[in-house]
C-alpha positions as CSV (number, residue, x, y, z in Angstrom):
1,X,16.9,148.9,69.4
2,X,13.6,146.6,69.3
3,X,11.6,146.0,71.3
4,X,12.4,142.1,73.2
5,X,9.8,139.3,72.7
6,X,8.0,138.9,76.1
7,X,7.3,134.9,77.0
8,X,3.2,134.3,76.6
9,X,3.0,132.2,80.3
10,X,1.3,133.6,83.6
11,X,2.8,136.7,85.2
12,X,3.7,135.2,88.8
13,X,4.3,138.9,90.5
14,X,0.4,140.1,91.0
15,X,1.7,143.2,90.5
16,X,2.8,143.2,87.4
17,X,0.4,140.6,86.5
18,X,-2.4,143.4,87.3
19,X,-0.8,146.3,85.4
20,X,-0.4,143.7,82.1
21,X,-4.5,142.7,82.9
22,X,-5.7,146.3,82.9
23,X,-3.2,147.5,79.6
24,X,-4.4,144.4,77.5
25,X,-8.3,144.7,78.7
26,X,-8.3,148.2,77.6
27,X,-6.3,147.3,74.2
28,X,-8.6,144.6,73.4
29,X,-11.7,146.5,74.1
30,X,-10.5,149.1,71.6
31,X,-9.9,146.9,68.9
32,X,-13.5,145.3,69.2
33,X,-14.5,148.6,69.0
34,X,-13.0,149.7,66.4
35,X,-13.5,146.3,64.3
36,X,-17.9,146.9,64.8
37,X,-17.2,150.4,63.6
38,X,-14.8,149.7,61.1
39,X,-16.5,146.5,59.5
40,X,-19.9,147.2,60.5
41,X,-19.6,143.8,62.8
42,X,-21.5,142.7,65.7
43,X,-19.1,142.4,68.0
44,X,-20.0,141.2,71.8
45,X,-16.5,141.0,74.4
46,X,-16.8,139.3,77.6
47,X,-13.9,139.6,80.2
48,X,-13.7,138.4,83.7
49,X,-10.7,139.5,85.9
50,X,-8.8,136.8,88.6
51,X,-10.6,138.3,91.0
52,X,-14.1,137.7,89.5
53,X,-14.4,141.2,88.0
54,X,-16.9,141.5,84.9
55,X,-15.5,143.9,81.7
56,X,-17.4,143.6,79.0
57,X,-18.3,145.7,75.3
58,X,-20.9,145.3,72.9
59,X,-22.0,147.6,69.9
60,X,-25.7,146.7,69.9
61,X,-26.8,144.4,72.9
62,X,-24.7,141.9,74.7
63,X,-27.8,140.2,75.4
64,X,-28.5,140.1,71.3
65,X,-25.1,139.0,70.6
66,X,-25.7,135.7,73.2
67,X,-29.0,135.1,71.5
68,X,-27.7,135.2,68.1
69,X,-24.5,133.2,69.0
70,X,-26.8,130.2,70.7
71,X,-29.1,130.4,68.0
72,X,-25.8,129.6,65.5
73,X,-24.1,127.0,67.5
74,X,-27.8,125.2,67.6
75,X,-27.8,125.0,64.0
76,X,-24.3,123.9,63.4
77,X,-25.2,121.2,65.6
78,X,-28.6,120.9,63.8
79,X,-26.2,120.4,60.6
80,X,-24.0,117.9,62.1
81,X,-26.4,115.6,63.1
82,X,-28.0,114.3,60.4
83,X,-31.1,113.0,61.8
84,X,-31.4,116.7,62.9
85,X,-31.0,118.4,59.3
86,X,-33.7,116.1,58.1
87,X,-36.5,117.4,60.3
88,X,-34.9,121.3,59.9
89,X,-35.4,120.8,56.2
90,X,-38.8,119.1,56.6
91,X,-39.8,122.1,59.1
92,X,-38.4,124.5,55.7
93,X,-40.4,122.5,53.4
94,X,-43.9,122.3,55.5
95,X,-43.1,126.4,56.0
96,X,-43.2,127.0,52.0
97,X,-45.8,125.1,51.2
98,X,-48.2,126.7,53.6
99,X,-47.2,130.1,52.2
100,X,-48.0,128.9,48.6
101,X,-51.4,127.8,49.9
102,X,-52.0,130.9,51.1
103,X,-50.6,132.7,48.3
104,X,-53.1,129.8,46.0
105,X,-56.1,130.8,48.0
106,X,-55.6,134.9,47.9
107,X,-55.1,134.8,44.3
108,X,-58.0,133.0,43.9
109,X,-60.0,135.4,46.1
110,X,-58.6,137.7,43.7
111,X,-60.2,136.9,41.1
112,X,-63.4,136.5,41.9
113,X,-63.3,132.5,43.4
114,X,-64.0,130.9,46.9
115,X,-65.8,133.6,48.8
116,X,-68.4,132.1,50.5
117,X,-66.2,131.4,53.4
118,X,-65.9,135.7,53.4
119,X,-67.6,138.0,56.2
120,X,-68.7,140.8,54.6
121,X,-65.4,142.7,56.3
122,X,-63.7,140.2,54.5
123,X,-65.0,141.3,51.5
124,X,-64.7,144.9,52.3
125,X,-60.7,144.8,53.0
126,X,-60.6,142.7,49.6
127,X,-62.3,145.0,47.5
128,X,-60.1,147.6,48.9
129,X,-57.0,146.0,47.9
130,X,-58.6,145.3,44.2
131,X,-58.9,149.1,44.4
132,X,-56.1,150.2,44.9
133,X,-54.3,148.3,42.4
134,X,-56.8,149.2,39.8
135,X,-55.7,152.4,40.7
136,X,-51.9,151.7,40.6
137,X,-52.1,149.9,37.1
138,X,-54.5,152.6,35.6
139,X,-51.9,155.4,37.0
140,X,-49.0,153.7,35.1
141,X,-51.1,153.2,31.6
142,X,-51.5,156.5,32.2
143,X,-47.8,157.3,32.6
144,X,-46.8,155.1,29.9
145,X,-49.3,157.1,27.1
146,X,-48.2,160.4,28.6
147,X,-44.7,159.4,27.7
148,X,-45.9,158.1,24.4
149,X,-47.8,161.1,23.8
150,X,-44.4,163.5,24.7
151,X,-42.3,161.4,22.3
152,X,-44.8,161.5,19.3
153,X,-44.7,165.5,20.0
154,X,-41.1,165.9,19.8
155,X,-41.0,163.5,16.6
156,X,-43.7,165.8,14.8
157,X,-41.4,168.6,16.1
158,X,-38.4,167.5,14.4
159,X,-40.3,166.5,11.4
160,X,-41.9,170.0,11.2
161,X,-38.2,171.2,10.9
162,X,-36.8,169.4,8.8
163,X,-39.7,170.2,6.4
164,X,-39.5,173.5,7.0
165,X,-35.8,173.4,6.4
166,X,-36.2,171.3,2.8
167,X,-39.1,174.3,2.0
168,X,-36.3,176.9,2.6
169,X,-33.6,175.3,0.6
170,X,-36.2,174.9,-2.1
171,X,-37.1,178.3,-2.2
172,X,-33.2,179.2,-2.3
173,X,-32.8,177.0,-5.5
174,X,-35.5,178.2,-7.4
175,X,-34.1,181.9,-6.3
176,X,-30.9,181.1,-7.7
177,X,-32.4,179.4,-11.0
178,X,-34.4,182.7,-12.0
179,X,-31.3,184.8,-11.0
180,X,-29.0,182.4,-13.4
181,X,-32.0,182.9,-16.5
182,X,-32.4,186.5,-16.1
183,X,-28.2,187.2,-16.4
184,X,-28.6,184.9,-19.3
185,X,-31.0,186.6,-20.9
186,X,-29.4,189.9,-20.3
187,X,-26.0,188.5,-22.2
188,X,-28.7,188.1,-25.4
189,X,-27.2,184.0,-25.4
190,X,-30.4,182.5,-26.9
191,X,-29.1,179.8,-28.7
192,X,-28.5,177.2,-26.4
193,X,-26.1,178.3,-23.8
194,X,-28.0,178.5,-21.3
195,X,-28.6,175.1,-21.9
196,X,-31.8,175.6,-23.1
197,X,-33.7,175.7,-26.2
198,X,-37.0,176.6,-28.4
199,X,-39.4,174.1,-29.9
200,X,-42.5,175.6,-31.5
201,X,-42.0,179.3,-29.6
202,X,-41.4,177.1,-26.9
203,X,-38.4,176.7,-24.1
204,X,-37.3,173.3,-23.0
205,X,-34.2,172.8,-20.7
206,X,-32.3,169.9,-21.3
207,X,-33.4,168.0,-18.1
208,X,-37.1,168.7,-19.1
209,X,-38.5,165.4,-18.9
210,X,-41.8,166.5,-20.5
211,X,-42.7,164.8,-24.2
212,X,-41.5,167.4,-27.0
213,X,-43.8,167.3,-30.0
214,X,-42.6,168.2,-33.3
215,X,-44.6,169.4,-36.2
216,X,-43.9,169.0,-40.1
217,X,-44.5,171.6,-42.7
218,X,-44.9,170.8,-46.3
219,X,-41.5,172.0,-48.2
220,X,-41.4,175.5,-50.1
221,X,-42.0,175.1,-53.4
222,X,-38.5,176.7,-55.2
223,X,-39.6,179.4,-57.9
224,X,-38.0,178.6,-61.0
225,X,-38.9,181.3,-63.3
226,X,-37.7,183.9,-61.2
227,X,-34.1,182.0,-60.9
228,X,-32.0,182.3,-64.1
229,X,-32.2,179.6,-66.7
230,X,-29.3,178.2,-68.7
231,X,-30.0,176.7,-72.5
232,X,-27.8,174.6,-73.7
233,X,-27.6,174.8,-77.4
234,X,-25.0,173.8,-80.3
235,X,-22.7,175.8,-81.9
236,X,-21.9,176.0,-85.7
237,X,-18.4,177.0,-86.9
């Protein structure tokens, strides 16, 4: 069976009116707590009993948590009065452009300009400054070709291999090719199968893409007295 709805109006017996006081004051400073843990909230609870009693919780300071909660209702009243959001915004504005002046005027002592209104501590404290920046830009130049230096090495590296690697397959071909000549050689296949052949004494492989130079001889002369000769004659009957 549920539980009855209970009418939200004051409690007339004090009794009963003290017992609901002390469960709902411990209930509710539970659930603040457990909402500035939970949420990571300020939270600030203020309670005071009938009788004038103070409870109160607050994760951080109850004294921050009135400061900050003034200093917001001030400038939601700043923003609904318009009169008032002009001069916050004019305070704003007169804020920023003294900080660029002073930005202006260090970066001009900076490099080098306006110093005659410098004490020589002045100086001192700005030369430090220059310092160590020199020091911070020169130490990440330095990082920057170190890194340069490391990548270069490992690229040499790989190329180094990969040449090595082409030298060795190389190597393994021209094995193979002298392997492939010799068992052709051994079969006595001269004339060509090997695809190969001889010009002038000469061997030239079929890829060869070397000029081949031919030579002419004069023609053998044919010997015709020591070949049989045939006379043709006529015969008489």
């Amino acid at each position: 069976m549920g539980r009855g709805k209970i009418v939200i109006r004051r409690i007339d017996n004090t009794t009963s009116r003290q017992v609901t006081f002390s469960k709902r004051r411990n209930g509710l400073l539970k659930k603040a707590k457990e909402l500035a843990i939970l949420c990571d909230a300020q939270v600030g609870v203020i309670i005071f009993s009938s009788t004038g009693k103070l409870y109160d919780f607050a994760n951080n300071s109850m004294t921050s948590v009135i400061d900050r909660y003034n200093k917001a209702k001030a400038e939601e009243n700043q923003m609904v009065n318009p009169r008032c959001e002009i001069k916050f915004w004019q305070k704003e504005v007169e804020m920023l452009r003294q900080q660029l002046q002073i930005l202006q005027e260090s970066h001009r002592q900076i490099m080098g300009e306006e110093l005659s209104g410098l004490t020589v501590k002045d100086l001192q404290n700005l030369e430090s400054q220059l310092e160590m920046s020199l020091r911070g830009v020169r130490n990440k130049k330095d990082q920057l070709l170190t890194n340069e230096i490391q990548e270069l090495n490992q690229k040499r590296e790989l190329i180094h291999q990969e040449n090595t690697d082409l030298y060795k397959k190389v190597n393994l071909i021209r094995q193979e090719n002298k392997e492939l000549y010799k068992k052709v050689y051994e079969n006595g296949d001269t004339s060509g199968a090997s695809g190969a052949m001889f010009i002038d004494g000469e061997e030239m492989n079929e890829d060869s893409t070397g000029p081949v130079q031919l030579q002419l001889s004069q023609p053998q002369q044919k010997n015709h007295e020591s070949a049989g000769v045939v006379k043709l004659g006529y015969i008489t009957y």
